[in-house]
C-alpha positions in Angstrom: 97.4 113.6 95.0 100.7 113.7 94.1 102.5 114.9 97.2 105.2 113.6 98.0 106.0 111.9 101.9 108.9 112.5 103.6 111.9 109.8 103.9 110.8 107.0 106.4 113.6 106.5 109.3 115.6 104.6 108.1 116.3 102.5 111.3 113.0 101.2 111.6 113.0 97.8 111.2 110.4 96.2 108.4 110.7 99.5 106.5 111.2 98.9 102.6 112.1 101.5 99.8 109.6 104.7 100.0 108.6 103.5 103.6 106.5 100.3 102.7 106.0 97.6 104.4 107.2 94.1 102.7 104.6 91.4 102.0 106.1 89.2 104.1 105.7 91.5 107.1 103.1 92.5 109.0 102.7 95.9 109.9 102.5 97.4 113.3 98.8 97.9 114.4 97.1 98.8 117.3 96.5 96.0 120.0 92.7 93.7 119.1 91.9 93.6 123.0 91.0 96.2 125.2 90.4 96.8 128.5 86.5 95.8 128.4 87.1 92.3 126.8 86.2 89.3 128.7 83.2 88.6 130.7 81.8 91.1 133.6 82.4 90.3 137.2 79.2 90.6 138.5 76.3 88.8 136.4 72.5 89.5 137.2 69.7 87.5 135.9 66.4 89.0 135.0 64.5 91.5 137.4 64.3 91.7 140.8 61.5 90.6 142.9 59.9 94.3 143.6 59.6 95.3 140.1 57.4 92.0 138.9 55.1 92.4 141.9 54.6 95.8 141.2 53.4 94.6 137.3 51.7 91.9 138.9 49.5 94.8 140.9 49.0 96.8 138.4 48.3 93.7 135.9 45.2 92.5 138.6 44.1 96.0 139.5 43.2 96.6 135.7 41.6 93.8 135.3 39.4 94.2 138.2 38.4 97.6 136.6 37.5 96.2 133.4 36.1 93.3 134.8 33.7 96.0 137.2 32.7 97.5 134.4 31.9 95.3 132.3 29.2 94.2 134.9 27.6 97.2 135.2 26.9 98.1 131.3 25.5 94.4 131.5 23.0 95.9 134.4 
């Protein structure tokens, strides 16, 4: 805990006593934007047509079955 750092360059601007940075300074960060910011070129909306029929199908198909047998425990 009590190690010691070596001395800051002294050239650097913003640079106090023991390498500090002033309060009325800001110190040097990395950069708040990246290379993903902004909005995507290419926007889709919802699914395409092949996938929703293919629910639709399936969707009818099982209620034809339940429908079917329902009918014939009735008989």
């Amino acid at each position: 805990m009590g190690t010691q750092h070596p001395e800051p360059d002294r050239g650097a601007p913003g640079l106090g006593p023991g390498g500090g940075v002033p309060p009325e300074e800001t110190p040097a960060a990395e950069g708040s934007t990246g290379a993903e910011t902004g909005p995507r070129d290419k926007q889709t909306r919802g699914w395409s047509k092949g996938p929703v029929i293919l629910l639709g199908i399936l969707v009818v198909l099982c209620a034809a079955f339940f429908i079917a047998y329902a009918v014939t425990v009735a008989l």
